[in-house]
N, CA and C atoms of all chains as a GROMACS GRO file, in nm:
protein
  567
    1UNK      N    1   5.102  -4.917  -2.025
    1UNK     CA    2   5.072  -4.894  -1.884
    1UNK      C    3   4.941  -4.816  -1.870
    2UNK      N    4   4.860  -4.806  -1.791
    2UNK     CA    5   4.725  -4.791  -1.719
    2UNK      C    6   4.758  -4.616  -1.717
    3UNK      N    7   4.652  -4.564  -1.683
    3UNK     CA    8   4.671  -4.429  -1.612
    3UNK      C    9   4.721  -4.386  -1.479
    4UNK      N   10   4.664  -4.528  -1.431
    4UNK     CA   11   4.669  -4.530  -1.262
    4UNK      C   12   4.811  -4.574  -1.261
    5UNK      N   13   4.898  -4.656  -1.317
    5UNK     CA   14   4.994  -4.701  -1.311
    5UNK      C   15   5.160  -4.577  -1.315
    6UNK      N   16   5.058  -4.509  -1.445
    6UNK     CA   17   5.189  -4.407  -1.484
    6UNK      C   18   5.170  -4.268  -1.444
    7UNK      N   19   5.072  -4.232  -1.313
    7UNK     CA   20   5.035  -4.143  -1.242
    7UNK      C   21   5.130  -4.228  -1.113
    8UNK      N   22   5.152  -4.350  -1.048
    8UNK     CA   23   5.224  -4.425  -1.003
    8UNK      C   24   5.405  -4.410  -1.038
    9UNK      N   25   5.421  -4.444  -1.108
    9UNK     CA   26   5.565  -4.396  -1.141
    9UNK      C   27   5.566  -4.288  -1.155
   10UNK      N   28   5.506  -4.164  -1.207
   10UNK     CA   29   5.506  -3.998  -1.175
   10UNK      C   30   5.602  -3.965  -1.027
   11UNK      N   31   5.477  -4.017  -0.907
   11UNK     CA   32   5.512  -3.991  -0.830
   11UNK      C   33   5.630  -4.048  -0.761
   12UNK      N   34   5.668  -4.197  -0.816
   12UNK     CA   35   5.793  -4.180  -0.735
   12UNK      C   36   5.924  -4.188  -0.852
   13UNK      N   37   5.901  -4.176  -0.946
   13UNK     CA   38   6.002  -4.116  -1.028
   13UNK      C   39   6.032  -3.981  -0.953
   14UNK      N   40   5.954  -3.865  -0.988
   14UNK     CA   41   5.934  -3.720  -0.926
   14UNK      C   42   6.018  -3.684  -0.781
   15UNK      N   43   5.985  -3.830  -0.678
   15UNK     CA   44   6.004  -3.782  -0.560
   15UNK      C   45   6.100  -3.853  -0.533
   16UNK      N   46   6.220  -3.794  -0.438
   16UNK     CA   47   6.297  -3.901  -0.432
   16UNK      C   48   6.236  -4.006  -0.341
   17UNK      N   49   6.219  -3.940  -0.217
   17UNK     CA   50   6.172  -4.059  -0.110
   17UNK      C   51   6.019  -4.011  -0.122
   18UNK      N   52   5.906  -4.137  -0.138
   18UNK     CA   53   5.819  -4.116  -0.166
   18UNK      C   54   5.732  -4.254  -0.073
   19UNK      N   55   5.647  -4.207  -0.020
   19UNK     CA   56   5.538  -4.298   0.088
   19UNK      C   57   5.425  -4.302   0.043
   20UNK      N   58   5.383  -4.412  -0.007
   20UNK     CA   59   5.234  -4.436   0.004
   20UNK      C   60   5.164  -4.502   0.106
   21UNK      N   61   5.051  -4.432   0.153
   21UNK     CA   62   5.043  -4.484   0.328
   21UNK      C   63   4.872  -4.446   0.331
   22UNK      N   64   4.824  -4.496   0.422
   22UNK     CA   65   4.720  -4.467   0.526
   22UNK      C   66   4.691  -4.341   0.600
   23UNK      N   67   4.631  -4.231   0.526
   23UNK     CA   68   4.640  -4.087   0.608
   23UNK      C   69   4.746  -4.001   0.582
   24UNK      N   70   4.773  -3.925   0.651
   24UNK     CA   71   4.868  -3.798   0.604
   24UNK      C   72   4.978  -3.796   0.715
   25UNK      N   73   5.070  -3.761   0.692
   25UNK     CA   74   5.176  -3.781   0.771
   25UNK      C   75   5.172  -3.672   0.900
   26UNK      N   76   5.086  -3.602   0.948
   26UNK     CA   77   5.057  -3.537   1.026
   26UNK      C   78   4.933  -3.607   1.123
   27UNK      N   79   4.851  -3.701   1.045
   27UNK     CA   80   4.722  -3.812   1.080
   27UNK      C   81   4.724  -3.928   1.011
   28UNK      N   82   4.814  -4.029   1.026
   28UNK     CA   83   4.818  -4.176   0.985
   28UNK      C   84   4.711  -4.192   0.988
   29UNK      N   85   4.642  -4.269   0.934
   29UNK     CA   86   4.482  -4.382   0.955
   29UNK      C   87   4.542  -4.520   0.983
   30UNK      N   88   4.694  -4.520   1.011
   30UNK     CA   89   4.714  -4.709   1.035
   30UNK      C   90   4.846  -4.686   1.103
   31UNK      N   91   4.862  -4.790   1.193
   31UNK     CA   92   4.968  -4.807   1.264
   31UNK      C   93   5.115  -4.825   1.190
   32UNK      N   94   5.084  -4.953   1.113
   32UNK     CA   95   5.188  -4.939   1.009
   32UNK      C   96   5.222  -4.832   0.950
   33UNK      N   97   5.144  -4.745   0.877
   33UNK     CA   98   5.192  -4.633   0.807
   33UNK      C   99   5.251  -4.507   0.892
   34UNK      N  100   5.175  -4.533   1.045
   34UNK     CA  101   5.264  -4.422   1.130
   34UNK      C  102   5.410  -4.479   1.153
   35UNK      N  103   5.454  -4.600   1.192
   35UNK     CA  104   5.565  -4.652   1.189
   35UNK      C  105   5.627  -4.619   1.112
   36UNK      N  106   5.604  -4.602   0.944
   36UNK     CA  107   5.712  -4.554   0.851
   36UNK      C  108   5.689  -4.441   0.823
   37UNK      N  109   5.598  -4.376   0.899
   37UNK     CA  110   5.664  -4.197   0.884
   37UNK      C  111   5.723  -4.192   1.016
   38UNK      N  112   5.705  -4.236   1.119
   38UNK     CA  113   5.825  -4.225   1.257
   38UNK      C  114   5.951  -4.245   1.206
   39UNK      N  115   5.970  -4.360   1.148
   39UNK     CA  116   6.122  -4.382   1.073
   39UNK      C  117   6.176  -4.253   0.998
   40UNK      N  118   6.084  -4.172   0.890
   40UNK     CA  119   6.163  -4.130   0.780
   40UNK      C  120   6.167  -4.001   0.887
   41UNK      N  121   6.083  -3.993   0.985
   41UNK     CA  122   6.091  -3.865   1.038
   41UNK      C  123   6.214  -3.822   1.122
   42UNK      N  124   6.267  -3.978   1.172
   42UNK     CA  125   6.382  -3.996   1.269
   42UNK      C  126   6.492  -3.941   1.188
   43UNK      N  127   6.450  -4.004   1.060
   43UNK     CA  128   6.636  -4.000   0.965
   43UNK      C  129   6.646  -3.869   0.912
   44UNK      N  130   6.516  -3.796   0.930
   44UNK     CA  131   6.506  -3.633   0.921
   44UNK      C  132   6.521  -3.613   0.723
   45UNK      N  133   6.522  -3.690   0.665
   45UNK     CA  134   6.504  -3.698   0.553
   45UNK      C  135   6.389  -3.627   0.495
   46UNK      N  136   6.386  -3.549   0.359
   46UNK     CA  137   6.265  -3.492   0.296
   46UNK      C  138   6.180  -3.589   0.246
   47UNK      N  139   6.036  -3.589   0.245
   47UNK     CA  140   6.002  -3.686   0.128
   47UNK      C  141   5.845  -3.668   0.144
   48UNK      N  142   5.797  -3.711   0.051
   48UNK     CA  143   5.682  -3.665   0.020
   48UNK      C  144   5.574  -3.794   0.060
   49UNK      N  145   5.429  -3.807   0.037
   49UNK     CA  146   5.359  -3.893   0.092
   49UNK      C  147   5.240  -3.877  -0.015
   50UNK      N  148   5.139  -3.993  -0.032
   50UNK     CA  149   4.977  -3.966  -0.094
   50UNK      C  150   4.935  -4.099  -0.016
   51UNK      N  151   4.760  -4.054  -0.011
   51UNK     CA  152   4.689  -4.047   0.087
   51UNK      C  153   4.633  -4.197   0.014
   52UNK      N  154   4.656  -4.316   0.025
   52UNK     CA  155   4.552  -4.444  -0.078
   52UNK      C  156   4.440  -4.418  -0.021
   53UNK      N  157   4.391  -4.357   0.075
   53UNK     CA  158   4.252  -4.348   0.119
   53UNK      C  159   4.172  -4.290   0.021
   54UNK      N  160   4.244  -4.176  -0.034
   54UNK     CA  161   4.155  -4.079  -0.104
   54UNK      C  162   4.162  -4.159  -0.219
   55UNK      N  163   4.191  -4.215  -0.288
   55UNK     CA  164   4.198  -4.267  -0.452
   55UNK      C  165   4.217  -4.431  -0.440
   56UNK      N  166   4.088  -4.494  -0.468
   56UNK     CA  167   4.109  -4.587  -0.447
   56UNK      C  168   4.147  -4.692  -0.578
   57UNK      N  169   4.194  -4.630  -0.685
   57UNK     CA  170   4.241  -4.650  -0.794
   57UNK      C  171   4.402  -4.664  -0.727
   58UNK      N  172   4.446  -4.556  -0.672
   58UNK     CA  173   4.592  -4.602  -0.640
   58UNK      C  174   4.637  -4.655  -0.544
   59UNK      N  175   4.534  -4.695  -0.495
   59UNK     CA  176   4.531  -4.788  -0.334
   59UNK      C  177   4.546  -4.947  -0.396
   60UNK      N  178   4.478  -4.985  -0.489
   60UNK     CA  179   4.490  -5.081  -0.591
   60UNK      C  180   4.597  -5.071  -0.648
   61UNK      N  181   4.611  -4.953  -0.694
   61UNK     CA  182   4.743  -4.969  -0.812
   61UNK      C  183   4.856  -4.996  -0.732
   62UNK      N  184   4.874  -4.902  -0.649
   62UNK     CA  185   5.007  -5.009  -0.653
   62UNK      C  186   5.043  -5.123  -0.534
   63UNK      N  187   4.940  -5.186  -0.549
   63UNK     CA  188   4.962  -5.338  -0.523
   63UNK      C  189   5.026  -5.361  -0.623
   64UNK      N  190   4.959  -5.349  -0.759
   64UNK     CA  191   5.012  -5.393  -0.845
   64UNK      C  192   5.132  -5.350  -0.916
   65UNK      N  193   5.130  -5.228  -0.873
   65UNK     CA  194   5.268  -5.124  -0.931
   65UNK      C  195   5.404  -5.218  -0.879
   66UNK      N  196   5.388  -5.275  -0.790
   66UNK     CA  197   5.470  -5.350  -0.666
   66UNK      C  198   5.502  -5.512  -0.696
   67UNK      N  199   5.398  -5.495  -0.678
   67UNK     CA  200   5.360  -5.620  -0.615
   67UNK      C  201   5.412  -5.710  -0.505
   68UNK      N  202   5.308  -5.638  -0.462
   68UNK     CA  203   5.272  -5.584  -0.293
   68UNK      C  204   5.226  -5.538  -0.235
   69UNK      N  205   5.108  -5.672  -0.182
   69UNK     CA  206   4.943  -5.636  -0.129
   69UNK      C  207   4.964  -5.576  -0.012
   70UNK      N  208   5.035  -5.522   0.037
   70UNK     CA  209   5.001  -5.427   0.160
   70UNK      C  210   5.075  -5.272   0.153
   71UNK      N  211   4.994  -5.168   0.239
   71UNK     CA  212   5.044  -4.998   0.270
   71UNK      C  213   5.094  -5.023   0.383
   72UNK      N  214   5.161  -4.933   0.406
   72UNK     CA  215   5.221  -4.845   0.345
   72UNK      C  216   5.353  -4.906   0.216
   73UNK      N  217   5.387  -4.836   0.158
   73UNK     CA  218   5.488  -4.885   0.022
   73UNK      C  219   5.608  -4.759  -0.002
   74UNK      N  220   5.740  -4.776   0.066
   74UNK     CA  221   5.821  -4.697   0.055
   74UNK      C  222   5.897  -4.697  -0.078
   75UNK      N  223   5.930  -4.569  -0.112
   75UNK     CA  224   6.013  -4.577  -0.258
   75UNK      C  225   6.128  -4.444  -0.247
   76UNK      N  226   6.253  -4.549  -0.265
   76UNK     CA  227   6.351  -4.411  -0.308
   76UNK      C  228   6.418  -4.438  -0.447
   77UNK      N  229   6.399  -4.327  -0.495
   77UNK     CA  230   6.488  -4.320  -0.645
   77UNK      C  231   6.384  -4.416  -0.678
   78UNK      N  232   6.234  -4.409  -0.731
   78UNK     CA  233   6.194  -4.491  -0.803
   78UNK      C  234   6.199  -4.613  -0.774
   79UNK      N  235   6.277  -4.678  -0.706
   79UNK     CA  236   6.276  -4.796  -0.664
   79UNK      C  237   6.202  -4.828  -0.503
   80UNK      N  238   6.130  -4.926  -0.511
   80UNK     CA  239   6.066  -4.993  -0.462
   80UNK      C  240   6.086  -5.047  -0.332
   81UNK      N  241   6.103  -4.986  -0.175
   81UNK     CA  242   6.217  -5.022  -0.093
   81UNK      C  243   6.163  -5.125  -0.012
   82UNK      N  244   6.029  -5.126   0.035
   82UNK     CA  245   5.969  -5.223   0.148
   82UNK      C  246   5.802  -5.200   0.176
   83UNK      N  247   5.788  -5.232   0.262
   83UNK     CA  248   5.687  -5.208   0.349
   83UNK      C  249   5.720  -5.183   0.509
   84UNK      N  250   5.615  -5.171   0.578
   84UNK     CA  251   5.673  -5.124   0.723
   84UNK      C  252   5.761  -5.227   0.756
   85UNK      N  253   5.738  -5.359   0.780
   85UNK     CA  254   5.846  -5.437   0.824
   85UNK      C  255   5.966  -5.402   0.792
   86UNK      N  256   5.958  -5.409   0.673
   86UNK     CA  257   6.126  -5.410   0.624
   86UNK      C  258   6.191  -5.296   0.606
   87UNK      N  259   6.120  -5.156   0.657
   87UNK     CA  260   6.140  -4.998   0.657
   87UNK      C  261   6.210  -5.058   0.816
   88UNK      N  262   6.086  -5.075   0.879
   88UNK     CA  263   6.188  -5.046   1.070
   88UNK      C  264   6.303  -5.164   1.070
   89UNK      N  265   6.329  -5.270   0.973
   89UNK     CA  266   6.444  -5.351   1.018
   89UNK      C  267   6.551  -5.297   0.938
   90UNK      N  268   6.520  -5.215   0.790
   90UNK     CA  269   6.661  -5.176   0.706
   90UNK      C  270   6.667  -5.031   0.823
   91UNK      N  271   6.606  -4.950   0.892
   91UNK     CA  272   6.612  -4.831   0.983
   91UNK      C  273   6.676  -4.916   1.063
   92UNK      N  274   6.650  -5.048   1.156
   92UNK     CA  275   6.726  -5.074   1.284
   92UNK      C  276   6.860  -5.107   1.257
   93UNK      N  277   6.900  -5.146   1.098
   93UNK     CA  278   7.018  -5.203   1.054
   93UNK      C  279   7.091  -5.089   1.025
   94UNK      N  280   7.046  -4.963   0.999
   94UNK     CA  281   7.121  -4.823   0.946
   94UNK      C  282   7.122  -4.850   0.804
   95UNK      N  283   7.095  -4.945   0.764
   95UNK     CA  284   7.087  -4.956   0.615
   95UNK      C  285   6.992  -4.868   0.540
   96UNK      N  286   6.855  -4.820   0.601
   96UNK     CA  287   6.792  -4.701   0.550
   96UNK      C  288   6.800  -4.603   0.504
   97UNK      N  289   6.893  -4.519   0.626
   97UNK     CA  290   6.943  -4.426   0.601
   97UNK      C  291   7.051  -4.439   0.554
   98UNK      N  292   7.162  -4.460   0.483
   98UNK     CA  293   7.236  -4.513   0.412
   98UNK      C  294   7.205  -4.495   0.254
   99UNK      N  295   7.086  -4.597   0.237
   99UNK     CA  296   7.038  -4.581   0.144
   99UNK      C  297   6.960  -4.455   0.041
  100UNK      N  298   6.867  -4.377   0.167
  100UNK     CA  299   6.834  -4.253   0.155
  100UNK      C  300   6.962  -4.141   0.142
  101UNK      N  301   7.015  -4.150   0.228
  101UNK     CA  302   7.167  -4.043   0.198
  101UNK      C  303   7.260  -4.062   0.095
  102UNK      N  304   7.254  -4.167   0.057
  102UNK     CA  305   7.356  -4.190  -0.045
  102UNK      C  306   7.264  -4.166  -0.183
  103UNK      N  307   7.184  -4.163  -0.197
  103UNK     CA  308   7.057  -4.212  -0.324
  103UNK      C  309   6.997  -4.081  -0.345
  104UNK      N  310   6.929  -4.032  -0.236
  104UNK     CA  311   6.802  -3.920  -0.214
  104UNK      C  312   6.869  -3.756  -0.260
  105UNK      N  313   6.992  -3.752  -0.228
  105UNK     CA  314   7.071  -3.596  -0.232
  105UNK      C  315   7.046  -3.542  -0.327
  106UNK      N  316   3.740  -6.426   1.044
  106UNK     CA  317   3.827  -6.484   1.137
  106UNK      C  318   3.931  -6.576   1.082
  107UNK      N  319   3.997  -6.630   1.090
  107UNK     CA  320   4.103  -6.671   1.029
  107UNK      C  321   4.213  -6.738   1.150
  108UNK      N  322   4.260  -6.876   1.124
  108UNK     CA  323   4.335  -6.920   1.253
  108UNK      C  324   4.525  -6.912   1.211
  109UNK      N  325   4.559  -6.852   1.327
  109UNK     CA  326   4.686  -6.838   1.320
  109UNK      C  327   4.773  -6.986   1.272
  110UNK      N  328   4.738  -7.047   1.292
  110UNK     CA  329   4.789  -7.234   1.314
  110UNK      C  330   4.762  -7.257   1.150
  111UNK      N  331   4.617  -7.219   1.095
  111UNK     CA  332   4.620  -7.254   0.915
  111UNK      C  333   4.758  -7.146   0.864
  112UNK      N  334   4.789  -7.026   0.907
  112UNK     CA  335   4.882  -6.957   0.845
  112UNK      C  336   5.011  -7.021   0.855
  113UNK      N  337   5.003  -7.088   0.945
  113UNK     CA  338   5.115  -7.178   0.976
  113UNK      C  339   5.120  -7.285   0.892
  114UNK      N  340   5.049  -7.361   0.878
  114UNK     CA  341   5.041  -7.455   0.774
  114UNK      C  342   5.053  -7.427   0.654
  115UNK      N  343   4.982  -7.355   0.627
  115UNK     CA  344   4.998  -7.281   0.432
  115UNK      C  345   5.154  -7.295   0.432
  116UNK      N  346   5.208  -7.196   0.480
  116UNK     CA  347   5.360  -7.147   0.504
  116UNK      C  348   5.452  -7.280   0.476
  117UNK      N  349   5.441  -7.338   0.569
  117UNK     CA  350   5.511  -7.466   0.615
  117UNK      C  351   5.529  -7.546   0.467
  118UNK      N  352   5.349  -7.532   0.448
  118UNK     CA  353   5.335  -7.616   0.299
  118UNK      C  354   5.396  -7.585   0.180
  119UNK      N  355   5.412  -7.449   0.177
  119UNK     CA  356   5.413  -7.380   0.065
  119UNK      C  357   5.532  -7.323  -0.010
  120UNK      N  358   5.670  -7.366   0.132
  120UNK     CA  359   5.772  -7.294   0.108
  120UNK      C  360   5.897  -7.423   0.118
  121UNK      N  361   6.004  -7.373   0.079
  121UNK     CA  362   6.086  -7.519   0.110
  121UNK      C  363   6.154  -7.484   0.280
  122UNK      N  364   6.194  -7.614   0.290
  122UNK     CA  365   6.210  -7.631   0.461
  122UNK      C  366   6.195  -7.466   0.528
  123UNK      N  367   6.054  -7.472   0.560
  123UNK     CA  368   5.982  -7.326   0.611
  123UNK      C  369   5.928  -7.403   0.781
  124UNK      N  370   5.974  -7.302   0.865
  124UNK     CA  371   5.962  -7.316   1.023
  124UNK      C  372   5.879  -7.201   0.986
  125UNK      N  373   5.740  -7.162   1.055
  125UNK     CA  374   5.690  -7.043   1.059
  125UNK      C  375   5.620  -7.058   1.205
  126UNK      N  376   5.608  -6.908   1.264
  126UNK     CA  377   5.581  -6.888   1.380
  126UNK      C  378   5.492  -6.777   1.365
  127UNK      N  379   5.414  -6.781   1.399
  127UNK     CA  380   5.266  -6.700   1.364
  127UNK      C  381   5.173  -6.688   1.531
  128UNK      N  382   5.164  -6.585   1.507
  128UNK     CA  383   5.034  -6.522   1.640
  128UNK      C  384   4.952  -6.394   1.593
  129UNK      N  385   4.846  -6.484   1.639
  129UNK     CA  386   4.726  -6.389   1.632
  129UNK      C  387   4.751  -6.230   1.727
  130UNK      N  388   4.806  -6.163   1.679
  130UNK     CA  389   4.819  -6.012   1.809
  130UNK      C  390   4.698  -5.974   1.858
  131UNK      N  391   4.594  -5.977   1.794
  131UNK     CA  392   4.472  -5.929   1.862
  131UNK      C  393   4.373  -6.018   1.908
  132UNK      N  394   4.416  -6.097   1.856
  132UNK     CA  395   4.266  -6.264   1.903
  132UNK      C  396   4.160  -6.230   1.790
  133UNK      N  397   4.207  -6.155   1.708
  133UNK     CA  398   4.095  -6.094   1.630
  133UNK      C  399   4.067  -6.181   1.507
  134UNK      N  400   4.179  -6.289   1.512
  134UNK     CA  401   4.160  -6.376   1.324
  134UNK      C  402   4.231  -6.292   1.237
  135UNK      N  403   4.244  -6.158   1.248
  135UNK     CA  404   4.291  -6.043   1.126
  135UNK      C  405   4.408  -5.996   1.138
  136UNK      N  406   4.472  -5.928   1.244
  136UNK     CA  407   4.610  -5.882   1.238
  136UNK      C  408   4.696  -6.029   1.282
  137UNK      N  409   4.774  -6.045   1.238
  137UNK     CA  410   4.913  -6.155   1.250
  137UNK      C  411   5.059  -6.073   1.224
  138UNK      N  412   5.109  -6.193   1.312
  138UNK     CA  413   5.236  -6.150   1.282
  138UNK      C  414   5.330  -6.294   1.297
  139UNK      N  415   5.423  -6.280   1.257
  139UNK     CA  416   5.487  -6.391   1.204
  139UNK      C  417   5.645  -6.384   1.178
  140UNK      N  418   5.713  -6.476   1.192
  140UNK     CA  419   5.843  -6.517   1.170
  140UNK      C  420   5.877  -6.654   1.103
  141UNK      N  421   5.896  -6.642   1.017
  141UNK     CA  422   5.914  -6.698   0.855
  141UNK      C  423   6.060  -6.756   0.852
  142UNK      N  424   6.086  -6.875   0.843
  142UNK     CA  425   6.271  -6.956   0.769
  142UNK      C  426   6.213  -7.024   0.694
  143UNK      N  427   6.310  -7.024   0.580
  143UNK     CA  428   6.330  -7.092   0.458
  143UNK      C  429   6.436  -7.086   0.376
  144UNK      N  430   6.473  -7.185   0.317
  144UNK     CA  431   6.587  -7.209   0.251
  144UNK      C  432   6.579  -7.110   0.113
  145UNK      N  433   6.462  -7.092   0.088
  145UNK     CA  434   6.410  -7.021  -0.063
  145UNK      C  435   6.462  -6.876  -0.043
  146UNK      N  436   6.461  -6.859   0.096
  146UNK     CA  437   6.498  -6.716   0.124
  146UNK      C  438   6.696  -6.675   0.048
  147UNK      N  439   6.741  -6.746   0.080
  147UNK     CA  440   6.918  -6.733   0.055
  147UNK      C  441   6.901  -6.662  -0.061
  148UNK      N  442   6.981  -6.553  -0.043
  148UNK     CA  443   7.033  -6.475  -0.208
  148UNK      C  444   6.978  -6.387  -0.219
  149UNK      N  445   6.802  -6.378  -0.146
  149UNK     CA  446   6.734  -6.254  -0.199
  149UNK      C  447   6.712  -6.146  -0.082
  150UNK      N  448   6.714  -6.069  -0.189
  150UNK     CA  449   6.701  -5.943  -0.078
  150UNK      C  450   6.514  -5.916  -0.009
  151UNK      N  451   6.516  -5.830   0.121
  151UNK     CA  452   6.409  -5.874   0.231
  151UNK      C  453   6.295  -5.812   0.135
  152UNK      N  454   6.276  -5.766   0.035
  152UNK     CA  455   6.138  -5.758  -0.085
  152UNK      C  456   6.114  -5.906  -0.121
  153UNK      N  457   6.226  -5.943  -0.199
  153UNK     CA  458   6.180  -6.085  -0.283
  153UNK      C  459   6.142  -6.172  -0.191
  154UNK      N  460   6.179  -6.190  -0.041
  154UNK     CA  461   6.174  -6.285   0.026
  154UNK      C  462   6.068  -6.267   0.121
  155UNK      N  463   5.988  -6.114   0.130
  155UNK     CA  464   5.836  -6.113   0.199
  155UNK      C  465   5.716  -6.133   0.096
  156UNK      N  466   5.747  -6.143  -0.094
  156UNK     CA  467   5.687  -6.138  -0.183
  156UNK      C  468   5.680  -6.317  -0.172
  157UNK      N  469   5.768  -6.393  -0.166
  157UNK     CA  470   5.746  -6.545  -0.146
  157UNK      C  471   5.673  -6.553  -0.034
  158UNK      N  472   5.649  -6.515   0.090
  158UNK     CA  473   5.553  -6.553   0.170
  158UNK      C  474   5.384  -6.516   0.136
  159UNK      N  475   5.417  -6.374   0.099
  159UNK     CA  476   5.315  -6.338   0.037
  159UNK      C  477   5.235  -6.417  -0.083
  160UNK      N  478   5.356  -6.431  -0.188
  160UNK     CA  479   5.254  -6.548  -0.295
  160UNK      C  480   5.230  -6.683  -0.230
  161UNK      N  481   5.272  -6.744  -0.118
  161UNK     CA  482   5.243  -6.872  -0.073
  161UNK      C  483   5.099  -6.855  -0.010
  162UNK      N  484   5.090  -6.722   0.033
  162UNK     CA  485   4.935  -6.664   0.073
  162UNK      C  486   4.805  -6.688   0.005
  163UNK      N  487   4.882  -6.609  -0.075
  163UNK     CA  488   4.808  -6.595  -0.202
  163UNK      C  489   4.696  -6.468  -0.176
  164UNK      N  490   4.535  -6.521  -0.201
  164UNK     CA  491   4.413  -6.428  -0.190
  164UNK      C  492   4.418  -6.406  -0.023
  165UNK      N  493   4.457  -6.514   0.028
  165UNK     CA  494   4.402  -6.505   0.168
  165UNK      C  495   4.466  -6.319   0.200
  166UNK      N  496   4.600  -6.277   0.168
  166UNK     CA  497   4.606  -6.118   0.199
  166UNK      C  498   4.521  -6.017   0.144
  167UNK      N  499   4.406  -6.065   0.055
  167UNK     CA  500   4.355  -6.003  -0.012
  167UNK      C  501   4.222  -5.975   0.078
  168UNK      N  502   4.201  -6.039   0.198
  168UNK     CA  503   4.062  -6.023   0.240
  168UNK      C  504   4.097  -6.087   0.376
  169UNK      N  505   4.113  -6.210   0.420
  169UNK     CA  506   4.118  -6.269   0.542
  169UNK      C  507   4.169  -6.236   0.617
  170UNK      N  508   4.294  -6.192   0.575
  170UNK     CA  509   4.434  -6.180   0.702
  170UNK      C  510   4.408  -6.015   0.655
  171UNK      N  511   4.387  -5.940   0.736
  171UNK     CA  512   4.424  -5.762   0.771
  171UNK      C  513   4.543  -5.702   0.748
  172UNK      N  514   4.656  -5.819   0.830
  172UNK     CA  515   4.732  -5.766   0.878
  172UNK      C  516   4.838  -5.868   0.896
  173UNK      N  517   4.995  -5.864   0.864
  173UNK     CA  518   5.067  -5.956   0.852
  173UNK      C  519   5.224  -5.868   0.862
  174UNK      N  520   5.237  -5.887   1.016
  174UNK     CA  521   5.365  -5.776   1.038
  174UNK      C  522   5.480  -5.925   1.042
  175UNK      N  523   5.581  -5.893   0.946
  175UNK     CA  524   5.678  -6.028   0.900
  175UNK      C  525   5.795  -6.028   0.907
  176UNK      N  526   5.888  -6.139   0.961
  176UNK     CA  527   6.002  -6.112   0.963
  176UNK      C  528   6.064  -6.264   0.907
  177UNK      N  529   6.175  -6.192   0.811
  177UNK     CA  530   6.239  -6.369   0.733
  177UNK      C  531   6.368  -6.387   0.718
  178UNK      N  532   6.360  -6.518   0.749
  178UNK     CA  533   6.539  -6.534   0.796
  178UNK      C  534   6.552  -6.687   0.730
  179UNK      N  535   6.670  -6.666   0.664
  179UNK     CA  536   6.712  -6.799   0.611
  179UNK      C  537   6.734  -6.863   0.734
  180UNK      N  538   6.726  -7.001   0.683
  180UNK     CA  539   6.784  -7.100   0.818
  180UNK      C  540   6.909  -7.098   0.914
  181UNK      N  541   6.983  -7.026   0.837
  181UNK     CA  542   7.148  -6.956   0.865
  181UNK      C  543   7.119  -6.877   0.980
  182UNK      N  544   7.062  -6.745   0.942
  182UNK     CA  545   6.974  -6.657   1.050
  182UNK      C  546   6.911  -6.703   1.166
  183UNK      N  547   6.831  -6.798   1.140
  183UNK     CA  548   6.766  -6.847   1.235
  183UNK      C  549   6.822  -6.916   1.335
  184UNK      N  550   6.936  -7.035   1.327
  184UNK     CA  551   7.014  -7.071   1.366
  184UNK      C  552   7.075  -6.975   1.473
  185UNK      N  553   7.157  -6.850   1.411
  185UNK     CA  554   7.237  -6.796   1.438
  185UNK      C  555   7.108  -6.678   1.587
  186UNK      N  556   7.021  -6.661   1.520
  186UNK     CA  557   6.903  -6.600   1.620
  186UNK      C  558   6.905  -6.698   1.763
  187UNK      N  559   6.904  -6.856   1.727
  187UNK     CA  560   6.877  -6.915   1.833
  187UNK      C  561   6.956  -6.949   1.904
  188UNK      N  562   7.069  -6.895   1.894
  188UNK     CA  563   7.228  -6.912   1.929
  188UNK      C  564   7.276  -7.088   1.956
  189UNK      N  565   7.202  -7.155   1.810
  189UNK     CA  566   7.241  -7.264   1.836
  189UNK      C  567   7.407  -7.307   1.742
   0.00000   0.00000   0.00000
């Protein structure tokens, strides 16, 4: 594995719920990525965030970490959960949080 | 710029019995959004089954299309969406 890759699993090994997004969760730079911090913010869940703006090594990487060309990129327990679409439809299904509460503790 | 109607076609082409419904949100060629059936979809969960639209894409997410807000429903779903 790459540097960029296993600086990639670091962080969401490390974290339980972990966002890679557009801006900072206080200043999105993208609509999408504010959408999935509105979500995690709703389910009041902890979780951490990095910025693909600033490093454009991991703005790349994990497309490939994924695979899955678009940000934001949600992860709990290391695993790989969606993108915004499929963050606000497993959130509209309650399946999100579900997942986060049962997984994240 | 990029036409909502080719995303439609790729799709259509690219997937087995695939209905896709695609609009340009901004008139801009770049952000899309879309609603995706296919039979390929059954069994997998909503990652594997936005990663098949995505590889039917291919480069085009890599540069053309901006933006591709998606939703996918087996034919079952869809059906059941259209309350037919």
């Amino acid at each position: 594995m790459s540097d960029t890759q296993e600086r990639i699993a670091e962080f969401v090994t490390n974290n339980s719920v972990f966002l890679f997004m557009k801006g900072t969760r206080t200043m999105p730079q993208c609509g999408f990525s504010a959408r999935a911090i509105a979500v995690l913010e709703h389910i009041g869940t902890e979780y951490n965030t990095f910025d693909v703006l600033s490093d454009p090594e991991i703005r790349q990487g994990v497309k490939d970490y994924a695979s899955w060309p678009t940000i934001p990129q949600l992860y709990v327990n290391g695993e790989f959960v969606g993108g915004s679409d499929i963050v606000m439809q497993m959130f509209e299904s309650g399946e999100l949080s579900t997942l986060i509460n049962n997984d994240a503790s | 710029m990029f036409e909502a109607s080719r995303i439609r076609e790729i799709l259509e082409a690219g997937l087995p019995d695939c209905t896709a419904v695609v609009e340009d949100d901004l008139g801009d060629g770049e952000h899309f959004s879309a609603i995706v059936t296919s039979s390929a979809f059954e069994g997998l969960n909503l990652v594997k089954q936005h990663q098949l639209v995505y590889g039917a894409l291919g480069d085009l997410m890599k540069k053309e299309i901006h933006a591709l807000a998606l939703r996918t429903l087996t034919p079952e779903q869809w059906a059941a969406r259209s309350g037919q």
